[in-house]
TORTORTI-773489 format. One record per residue (C-alpha): y, z, x. Coordinates in pm, whole numbers, plus 50000, padded with zeros to 5 digits. Example, Ala and Ser with C-alpha at 12.3 -4.5 7.8 and 13.67 -1.06 7.14 Angstrom:
// residues 2
495505078051230 498945071451367 
// end
This chain:
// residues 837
494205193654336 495155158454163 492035151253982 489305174153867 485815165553661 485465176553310 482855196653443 484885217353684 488675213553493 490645240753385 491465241252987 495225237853076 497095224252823 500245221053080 498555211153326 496485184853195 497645174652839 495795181552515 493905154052490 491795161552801 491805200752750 489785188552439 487605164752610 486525195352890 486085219052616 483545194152460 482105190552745 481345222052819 480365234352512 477555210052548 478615187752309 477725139852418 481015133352568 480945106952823 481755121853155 484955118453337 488185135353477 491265140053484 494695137753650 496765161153633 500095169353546 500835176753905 499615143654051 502525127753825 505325149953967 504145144454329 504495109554260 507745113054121 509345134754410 508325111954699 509545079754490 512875098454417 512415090454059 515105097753798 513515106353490 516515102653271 517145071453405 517385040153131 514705019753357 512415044853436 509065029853313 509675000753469 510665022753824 507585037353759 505085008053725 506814994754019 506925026054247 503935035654513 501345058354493 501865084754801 498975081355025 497255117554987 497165104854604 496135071854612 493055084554887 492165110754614 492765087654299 490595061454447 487765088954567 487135097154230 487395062554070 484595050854304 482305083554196 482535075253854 481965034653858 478395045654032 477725066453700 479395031753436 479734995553438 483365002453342 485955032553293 488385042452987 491975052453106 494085070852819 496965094052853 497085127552743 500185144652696 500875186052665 502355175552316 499705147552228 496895166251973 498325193951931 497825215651623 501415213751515 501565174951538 499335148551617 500815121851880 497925098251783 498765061051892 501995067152053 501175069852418 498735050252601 494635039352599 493055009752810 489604999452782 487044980853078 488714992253332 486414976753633 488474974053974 490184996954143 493634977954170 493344976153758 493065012353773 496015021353965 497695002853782 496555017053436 497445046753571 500835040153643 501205021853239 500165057953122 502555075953325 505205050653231 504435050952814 505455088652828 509055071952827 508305048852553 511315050052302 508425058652010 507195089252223 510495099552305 511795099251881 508135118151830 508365136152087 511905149151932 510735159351630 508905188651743 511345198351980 509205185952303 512285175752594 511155144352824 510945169253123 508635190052935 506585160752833 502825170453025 501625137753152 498155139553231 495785111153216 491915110053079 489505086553271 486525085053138 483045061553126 483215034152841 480565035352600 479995002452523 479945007652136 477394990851881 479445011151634 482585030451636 485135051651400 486615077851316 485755113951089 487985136650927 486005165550864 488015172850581 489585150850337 493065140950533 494845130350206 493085150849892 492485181550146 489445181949979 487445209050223 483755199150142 484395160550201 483485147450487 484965112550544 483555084650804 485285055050915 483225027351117 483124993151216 480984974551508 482164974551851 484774997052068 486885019151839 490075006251869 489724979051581 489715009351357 491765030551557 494105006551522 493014994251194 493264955851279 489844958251033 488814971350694 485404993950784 482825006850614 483915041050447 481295070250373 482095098950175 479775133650246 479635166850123 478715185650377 475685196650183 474375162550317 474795142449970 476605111249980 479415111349754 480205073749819 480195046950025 482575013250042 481684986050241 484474969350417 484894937650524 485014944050910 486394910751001 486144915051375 484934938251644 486284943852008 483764941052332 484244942852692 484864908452800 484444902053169 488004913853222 489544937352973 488764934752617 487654901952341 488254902351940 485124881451803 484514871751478 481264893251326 478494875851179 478044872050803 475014892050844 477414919950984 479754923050710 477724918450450 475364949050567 476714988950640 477344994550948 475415029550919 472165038850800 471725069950620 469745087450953 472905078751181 475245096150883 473365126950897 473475123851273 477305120451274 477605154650987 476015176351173 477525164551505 481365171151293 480395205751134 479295217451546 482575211751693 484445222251361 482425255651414 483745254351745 487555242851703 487855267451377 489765239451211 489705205651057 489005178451331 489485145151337 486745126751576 486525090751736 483115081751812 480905057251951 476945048451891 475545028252224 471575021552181 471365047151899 473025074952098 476345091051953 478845099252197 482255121352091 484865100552255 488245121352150 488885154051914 492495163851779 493175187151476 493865171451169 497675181951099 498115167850758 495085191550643 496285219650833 500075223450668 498125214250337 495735241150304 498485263150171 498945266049806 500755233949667 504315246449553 505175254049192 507765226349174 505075200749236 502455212049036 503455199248730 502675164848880 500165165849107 496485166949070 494715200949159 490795210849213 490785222848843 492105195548695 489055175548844 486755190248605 488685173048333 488325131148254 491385114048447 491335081048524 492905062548823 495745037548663 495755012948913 496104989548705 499434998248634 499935015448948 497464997349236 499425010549523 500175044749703 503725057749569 506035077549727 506655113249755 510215113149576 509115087649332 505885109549237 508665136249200 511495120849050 509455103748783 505875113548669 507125143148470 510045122648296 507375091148254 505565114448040 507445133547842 509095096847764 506385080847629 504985112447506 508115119447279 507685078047181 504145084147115 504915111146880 507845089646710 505585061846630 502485077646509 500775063946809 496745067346677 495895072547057 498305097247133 499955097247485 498605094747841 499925124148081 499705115048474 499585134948822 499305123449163 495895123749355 495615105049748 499135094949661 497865069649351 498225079448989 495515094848737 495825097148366 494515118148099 494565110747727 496625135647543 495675130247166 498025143046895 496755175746655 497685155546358 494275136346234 493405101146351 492895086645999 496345095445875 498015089346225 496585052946182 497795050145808 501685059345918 501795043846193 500475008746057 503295015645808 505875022246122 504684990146279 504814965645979 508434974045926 509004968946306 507194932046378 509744909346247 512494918946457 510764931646806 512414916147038 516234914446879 515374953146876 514434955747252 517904937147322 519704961847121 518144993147323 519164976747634 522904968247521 523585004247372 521305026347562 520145015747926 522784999048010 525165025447980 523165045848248 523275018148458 526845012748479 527045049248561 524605047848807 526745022348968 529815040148942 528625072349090 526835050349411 530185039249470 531705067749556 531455095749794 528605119049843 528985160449926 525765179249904 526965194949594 527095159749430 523345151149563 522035182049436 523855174349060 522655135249102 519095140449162 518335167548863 520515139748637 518015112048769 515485126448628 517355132648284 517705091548291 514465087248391 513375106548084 515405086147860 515025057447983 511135057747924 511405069547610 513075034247508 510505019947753 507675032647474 509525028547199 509934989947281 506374984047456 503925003347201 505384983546911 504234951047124 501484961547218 500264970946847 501684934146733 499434916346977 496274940746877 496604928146535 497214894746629 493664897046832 492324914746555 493214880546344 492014854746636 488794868946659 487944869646255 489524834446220 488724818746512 485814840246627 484504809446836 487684804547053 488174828847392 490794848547319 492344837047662 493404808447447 495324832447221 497534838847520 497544805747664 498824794947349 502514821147395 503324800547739 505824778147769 508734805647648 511834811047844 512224846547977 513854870148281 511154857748503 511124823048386 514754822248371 515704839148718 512774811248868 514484780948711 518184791648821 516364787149206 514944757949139 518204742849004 519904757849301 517284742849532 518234704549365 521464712649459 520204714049865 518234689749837 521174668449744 523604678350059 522674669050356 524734695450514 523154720750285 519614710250352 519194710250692 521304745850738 518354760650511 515374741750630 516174748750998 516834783550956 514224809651100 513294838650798 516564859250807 518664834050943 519584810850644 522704834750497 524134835750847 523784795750911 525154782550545 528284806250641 529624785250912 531044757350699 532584755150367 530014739750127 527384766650320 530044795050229 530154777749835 526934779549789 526014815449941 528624826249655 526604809849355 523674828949560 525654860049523 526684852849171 522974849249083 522034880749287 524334901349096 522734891448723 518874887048853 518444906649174 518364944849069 514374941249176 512374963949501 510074941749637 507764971149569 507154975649213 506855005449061 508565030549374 512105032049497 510105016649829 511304980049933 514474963149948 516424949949647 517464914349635 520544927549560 520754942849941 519584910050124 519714877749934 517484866850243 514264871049994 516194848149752 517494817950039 513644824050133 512494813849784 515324785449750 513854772950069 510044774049933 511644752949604 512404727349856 509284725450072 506954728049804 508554700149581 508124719849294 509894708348951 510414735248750 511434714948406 508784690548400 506154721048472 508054736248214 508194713247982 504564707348017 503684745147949 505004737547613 503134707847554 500194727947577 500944752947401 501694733647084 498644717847145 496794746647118 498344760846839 498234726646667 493934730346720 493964769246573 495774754846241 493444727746212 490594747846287 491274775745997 489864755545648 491474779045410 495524770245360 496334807445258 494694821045560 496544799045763 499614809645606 498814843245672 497844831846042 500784813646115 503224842146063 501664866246232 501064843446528 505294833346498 506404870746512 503614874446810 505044840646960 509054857546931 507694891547068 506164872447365 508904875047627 508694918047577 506114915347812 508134902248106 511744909948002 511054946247896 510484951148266 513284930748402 515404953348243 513984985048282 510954987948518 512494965148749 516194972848701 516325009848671 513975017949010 516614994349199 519555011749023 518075045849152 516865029349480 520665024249587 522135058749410 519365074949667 519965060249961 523005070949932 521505105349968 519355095150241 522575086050457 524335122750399 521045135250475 521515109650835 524555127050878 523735163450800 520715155551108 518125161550859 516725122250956 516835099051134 517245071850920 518485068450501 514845048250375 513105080350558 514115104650190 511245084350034 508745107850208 510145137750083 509485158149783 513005165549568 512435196949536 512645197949945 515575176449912 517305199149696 516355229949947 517325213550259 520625203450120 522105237950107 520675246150507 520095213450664 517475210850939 515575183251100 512225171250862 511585143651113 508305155451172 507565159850867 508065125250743 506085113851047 502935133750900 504255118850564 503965082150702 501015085150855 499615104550489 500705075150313 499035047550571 496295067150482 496425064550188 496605028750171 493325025050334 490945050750147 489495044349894 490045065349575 488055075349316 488145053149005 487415086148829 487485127648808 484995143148543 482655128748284 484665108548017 483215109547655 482335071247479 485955076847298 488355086447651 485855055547791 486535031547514 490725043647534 490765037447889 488795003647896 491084989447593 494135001547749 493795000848140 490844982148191 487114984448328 486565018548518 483944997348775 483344967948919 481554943048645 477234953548678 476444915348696 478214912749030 476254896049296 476694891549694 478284858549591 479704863349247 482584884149134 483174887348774 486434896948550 488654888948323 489174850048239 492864856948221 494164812248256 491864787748199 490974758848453 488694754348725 489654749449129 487884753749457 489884765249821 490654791050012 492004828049975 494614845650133 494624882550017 498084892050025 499254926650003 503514924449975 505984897749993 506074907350409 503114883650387 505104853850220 504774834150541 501234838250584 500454818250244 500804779250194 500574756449935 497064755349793 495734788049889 493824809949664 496344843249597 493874874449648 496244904449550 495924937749380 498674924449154 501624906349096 505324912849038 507924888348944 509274891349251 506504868349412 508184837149337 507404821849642 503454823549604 502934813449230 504494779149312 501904773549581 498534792949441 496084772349338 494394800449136 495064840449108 491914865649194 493644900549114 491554938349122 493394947748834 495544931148521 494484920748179 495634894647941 499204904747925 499894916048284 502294900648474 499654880548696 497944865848390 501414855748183 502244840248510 498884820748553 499484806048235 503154797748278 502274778648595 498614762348443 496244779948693 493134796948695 493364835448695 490394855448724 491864896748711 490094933448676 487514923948995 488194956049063 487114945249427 488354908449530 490484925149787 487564942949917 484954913749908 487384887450041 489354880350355 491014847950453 489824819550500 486704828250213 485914792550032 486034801349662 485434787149330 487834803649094 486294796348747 489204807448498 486834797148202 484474822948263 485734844348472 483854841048748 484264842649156 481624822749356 482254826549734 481114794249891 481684806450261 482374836650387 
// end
C-alpha cells in the first residue's frame, strides 16, 4: 500500500515519518485537522529500486527530481490526489521524516513544505522535492547529531487540504524559553502560516495562563501575509487597518487554550502547534513536542544557579536591564561573566560608599534582570562618606581611568594574548576558562571603580544645571560636553583621514569602490599602493579594532579578525562625502556656544565661579563615557572572544562540534565536563540556536514582582523607564530628548551591523541601541529613535557628536516601526509622530 488516508493509516513512525503519525493520531482522536494522507516510506524505496538510485551518491537529489515515477505508483499517487482535490480547492505537500518531530529533537524547517498545490503534474513533482530535501546537506548535519544514518532517514510525505488561513501561528503550550509550565504562548499573524513559521514577520504575541487570564499581549507589526495566488503562493502588503489591530479577539484565544490543553492531555507533553482560522473555524495543521521544554524540565544544575533566574526569585523586584543589555546573550557569556560582573562592581560599590549599593544580575529568556542589593550600613552616613570619597576624586577622573588601564587591564591583556598564541591541551582549557573568570572579576572591579565616580560627577553637575539654570533642558547640559576627542571619535577620524587618502589615488579608489562587501582586502592586494595601504589598515586594526560587532557577548567578529568591517566603513567615508574635521570642528563651535549662553545666563559672578568649575572637571571627565568602554567593555570581550575560540577549535578537533563559534552555546561548566570525556553536543547547540532565535523574538517581561517607590525610583534614575511613556498614542511615541533638532524621513530599524547595506544616507536609524562599532550608520542617519539609552549612552553622546536628533527609552520604536514608516523625529521634545505607516 503506497498511500493511505489519515483515517485508515497506521501510527508508524517508520513507516510514515513523525510528522504524519502525529497528524493521524489527531485525527483520530477527533481533534479539526484537515483531512489528507500519506505516502509512505515504502512508496519512496519502490521508487528508488526501479530507478537504480544510489543513495550515497553526491547528485542524488537532483537523480531524484529527475527520475520516473514507476507506473503502479504514479496510478496510485494520482488516484488519491484526484479524491482529495474533490474535498479542496488546493492541497499542502510537506515531508515527514522518521526523525522529523521527534521527542528527542525537533527537525522543524529542515526538510520540506509546499503550499497550493492545484495540478496534478505540480504534485508529482512536489513529491519528488520532498523525497529529494531528505538529502539536503542541512538535514544530513541534523540528521547527524542524533545519530539518524541517511539510509535510516524515513521519508514519508504528508498531503493534506490547505486551509486557506484568515489567521495563522504557532503555540507552545509551555513557555519554550522560561519553561514556565502555566504559560501558554500564541504566535499569529494573517494569512497561511509560513510568514511566522518562517518568521519573515513580527506577529501578534499573547501570553495565557492556562487558568484563562491573559498575562500579556504585544502587538506586532505583521508587515505581510502569504495567500494562495493563482499558482503557488503571494507576499502582500497588510493594510494599516491590519497591523494596527490584534489579529485575535479574546473569544478566538480561549478557543485556541482549550484546543492546546486537549491534545497536551493527549500527547502527555509540551506541544508545539501550527494552526490556522478559515471563516472562524480553527484547524490543527501540525503537532511536534517541544524539545527545548522537555530537556529543561529537569532541575537547573548547581553550577548555573548562581546566575540564572529561578521561579522563586520571581517573587522578588528584578528588573530587565535592557538598557544596558537589549539583546539575548549567550550561554558561555551568561556563564563566564554575570557572577564576576557582580561581585566586581559589588566589591567597587562597597569601596566607594556607593549610597545605592550594588545591582546583582541573573539570566531570564536569555536577557539580563537586576536586583538592587543595598548595603547594611545606613543611607545617611553612606551618602556623607561617600560625597567625601567623590570630592577628592573629581579633579583628576579621567588621568585616573588612564592609570587603571596602563597598570592594571592592560597587563591581563597582554597575557591574554600571549596565552592565545600558543597551543591548547584540554588541561590548558580547563585552567584558562576558571582564570577568565578571575579577570573578568577584576577587571569589573576597575570598570566600577572608574564609571561610579563619573557617574556621581555628572549627578552633581545636573544637580547644579537644574538650580542655576532651572529653565534650560538638561539635554543642553550634554549637548554642551560634544565636540571632545575620544576612542570613538578618534578611531572615526583615523577612517576618514584614511578615506582622503583614496579618494586621492585613482588606483586606490576605484579598487575600493568596485569591490563587492568582502572583496575590497582581496582587490587592494594585487598592486603595490593596494598592498601599502591594507598595511596602514592593519596598523590601525591592531590599536582600534579589539571590538565584537556584538556588544556586550563574545558573539560577532572582531575587527581585528576581518578588517572587511573597517574597508566597509572606509568605503562609506567615501560615498557619503562625509568630512569629519569640519563636522568636528563645528561640534565645538556649538558647544562653546552653549556654554558661552549658561555663563551669561547665571547673574551672580560667585555662582558662576562655582558653576564653571564644576562644569570644567565634568567637561575633562566627558570622554569616560566612551573611552572607559573602548578599553574595557569593548576590548576585554574581544580579548576573551579570541582566547575562546581557541577552545572552540580543540573542542572541533576532539569531535565535540562541528565548528569553533558553536562553544558560544554552551554553558562552561559543560565545557569544563566535556573536556575530560569528549562527545558530540551538536545537538545540543542546535536546540541552543534555535533557544536563542527564540529568544530574540519573545518578548520579555520588563519586570518580576512588585517594586517599592524607592527600587522604582533606583531603577528609573539608573536604567531608565520600566514602560512605555502613558501619553503614547497610535501616532506618537514619546522618550527621552537625548540631541536636539528637528527632521522628517524615513526609518530603517536595524538590528546589527549585518544590516549595514540595507541603510542609506538619510534614513531614520530605528535600533535597540548603538555601539561604536556602527560607524557606518551615524554618518548617514538623519536622526536616532532607540528603545533604550539615556543622556549618556552611547547613542545619545553620538547624536550629539554628529548634530542629530535622538529621541531614546521608546521602549517600543522597534516594535511600532518598520521600514519605510515616514517620521518626524522631534529631538526637542522628544517626541515620534509617524506620518505614514
Amino acid at each position: 500500500m503506497y498511500t493511505e488516508r489519515f483515517t485508515q493509516a497506521t501510527e508508524s513512525r517508520e513507516a510514515i515519518g513523525a510528522k504524519a503519525e502525529n497528524l493521524i493520531k489527531m485525527k483520530k482522536l477527533g481533534l479539526p485537522v484537515p483531512d489528507g494522507f500519506v505516502i509512505s516510506r515504502h512508496s519512496f524505496l519502490h521508487f528508488v529500486k526501479v530507478n537504480e538510485l544510489d543513495l550515497q551518491s553526491g547528485t542524488i537529489q537532483t537523480e531524484i527530481t529527475q527520475a520516473s515515477i514507476p507506473e503502479d505508483l504514479l496510478t496510485n499517487l494520482t488516484s488519491a490526489f484526484l479524491e482529495m482535490r474533490e474535498k479542496y480547492t488546493a492541497l499542502a505537500v510537506r515531508s515527514s521524516s522518521g526523525a522529523e518531530d521527534l521527542e528527542q529533537a525537533s527537525f522543524a524547517g529542515q526538510y520540506e513544505t509546499y503550499l497550493n498545490v492545484r495540478t496534478e503534474e505540480e504534485f508529482l513533482s512536489r513529491v519528488k522535492e520532498c523525497w529529494a530535501s531528505c538529502f539536503e546537506a542541512r538535514v544530513l548535519q541534523y540528521s547527524k547529531t542524533i545519530e539518524e544514518q541517511v539510509d535510516a532517514l524515513n521519508m514519508g510525505v504528508v498531503v493534506q487540504g490547505l486551509i486557506h488561513s484568515d489567521v495563522s501561528g504557532v503555540i507552545f503550550s509551555q513557555d519554550p524559553v522560561t519553561c514556565n509550565s502555566d504559560h501558554i504562548l500564541i504566535n499569529a499573524s494573517y494569512g497561511l502560516g509560513e510568514a511566522v513559521v518562517s518568521g519573515i514577520v513580527t506577529p501578534d504575541a499573547f501570553v495565557v495562563k492556562r487558568d484563562g487570564r491573559k498575562i500579556e499581549k504585544i502587538i506586532g507589526s505583521k508587515e505581510l501575509k502569504i495567500i494562495a495566488g493563482a499558482a503557488g503562493t503571494e507576499e502582500l502588503e497588510t493594510t494599516k487597518a491590519e497591523r494596527d489591530a490584534y489579529c485575535l479577539d479574546e473569544a478566538m484565544i480561549s478557543r485556541l487554550l482549550e484546543l492546546t490543553l486537549e491534545v497536551e492531555r493527549h500527547y502527555q507533553h509540551p506541544v508545539d502547534l501550527e494552526f490556522g482560522i478559515q471563516d472562524q473555524e480553527i484547524y490543527l495543521l501540525q503537532a511536534r513536542p517541544i524539545t527545548t521544554v522537555i530537556q529543561a524540565e529537569e532541575s537547573i544544575p548547581d553550577a548555573r544557579k548562581e546566575f540564572m533566574l529561578e521561579r522563586a526569585d520571581e517573587e522578588e523586584f528584578w528588573f530587565l536591564m535592557d538598557s544596558r543589555f537589549p539583546d539575548p546573550i549567550s550561554p558561555l557569556f551568561a556563564s563566564i561573566v554575570t557572577q564576576p560582573f557582580y561581585q566586581g562592581m559589588a566589591k567597587a560599590s562597597e569601596e566607594l560608599k556607593e549610597p545605592m549599593g550594588s545591582t546583582q544580575m541573573k539570566v531570564h529568556n536569555g536577557y539580563y534582570y537586576g536586583k538592587q542589593i543595598r548595603f547594611k550600613t545606613e543611607p545617611e552616613q553612606l551618602f556623607k562618606e561617600n560625597e567625601k570619597l567623590m570630592a577628592e576624586l573629581y579633579p583628576e577622573l579621567t588621568n585616573r581611568m588612564y592609570d587603571i588601564v596602563h597598570d592594571h587591564l592592560m597587563p591581563i591583556y597582554r597575557h591574554l594574548d600571549e596565552e592565545t598564541s600558543k597551543p591548547f591541551t584540554a588541561a590548558k582549557a580547563k585552567r584558562g576558562l576558571e582564570e577568565l573568570a578571575g579577570f573578568f572579576k577584576e577587571v569589573y572591579y576597575w570598570h566600577f571603580i572608574i564609571v561610579l565616580p563619573h557617574a556621581s560627577m555628572n549627578m552633581k553637575m545636573e544637580k547644579m544645571f537644574q538650580r542655576l539654570l532651572g529653565s534650560e533642558p538638561s539635554r543642553d547640559l550634554y549637548q554642551s560636553m560634544a565636540g571632545i576627542m575620544n576612542k570613538s571619535l578618534e578611531s572615526d577620524r583615523l577612517l576618514w583621514q584614511l578615506s582622503m587618502k583614496a579618494r586621492k589615488e585613482p588606483q586606490l579608489l576605484h579598487a575600493i569602490m568596485n569591490s563587492d562587501e568582502g572583496n575590497v582586502s582581496q582587490a587592494l592586494s594585487t598592486f603595490g599602493k593596494g598592498k601599502d595601504f591594507l598595511d596602514r589598515v592593519e596598523k590601525f586594526v591592531h590599536e582600534y579594532g579589539y571590538r565584537c560587532l556584538k556588544s556586550h557577548d563574545f558573539m560577532g567578529e572582531t575587527w581585528v579578525e576581518n578588517n572587511g568591517h573597517v574597508l566597509e566603513i572606509i568605503k562609506n567615508f567615501i560615498k557619503n562625502g562625509y568630512d569629519f574635521d569640519k563636522e568636528f570642528e563645528a561640534a565645538v563651535m556649538a558647544r562653546n556656544r552653549i556654554h558661552q549662553n549658561f555663563l551669561t545666563s547665571i547673574e551672580d559672578p560667585s555662582e558662576r565661579e562655582v558653576f564653571e568649575k564644576c562644569y570644567q572637571m565634568t567637561l575633562d571627565a566627558a570622554v569616560i563615557t566612551d573611552d572607559h568602554h573602548f578599553y574595557i567593555d569593548a576590548m576585554f570581550d574581544a580579548k576573551a572572544r579570541l582566547y575562546l575560540l581557541k577552545v572552540g577549535e580543540l573542542l572541533v578537533q576532539q569531535g565535540v562540534l562541528d565548528d569553533a563559534e558553536d562553544i558560544w552555546f554552551l554553558y562552561k561548566d559543560e565545557i569544563i565536563s566535556i573536556l575530560d570525556a569528549p562527545r558530540s553536543l551538536m545537538d545540543t547547540v542546535l536546540e541552543r540556536k534555535r533557544q536563542y532565535d527564540l529568544q530574540g523574538k519573545i518578548k520579555t517581561p520588563a519586570y518580576f514582582g512588585k517594586p517599592t517607590e524607592e527600587e522604582q525610583a533606583f531603577v528609573e534614575m539608573v536604567f531608565g523607564s520600566l514602560a512605555e511613556d502613558k501619553e503614547n498614542t497610535a501616532n506618537t511615541m514619546k522618550g527621552i530628548s537625548a540631541s536636539a533638532g528637528v527632521c522628517e524621513g524615513k526609518v530603517k530599524v536595524i538590528s546589527g551591523m549585518h544590516e549595514a547595506s540595507k541603510f542609506k544616507k538619510g534614513d531614520i536609524l530605528v535600533c535597540k541601541s548603538t555601539t561604536p562599532v556602527w560607524t557606518s550608520f551615524f554618518q548617514d542617519a538623519i536622526a536616532i529613535i532607540a528603545d533604550t539609552g539615556g543622556m549618556l549612552s552611547h547613542s545619545a553622546i553620538i547624536a550629539r557628536e554628529y548634530r542629530i536628533p535622538a529621541v531614546l527609552g521608546t521602549k517600543i520604536g522597534t516594535e511600532r516601526l518598520k521600514d519605510g514608516d515616514q517620521v518626524i523625529v522631534d529631538g526637542n521634545t522628544g517626541t515620534v509622530t509617524i506620518i505614514d505607516a
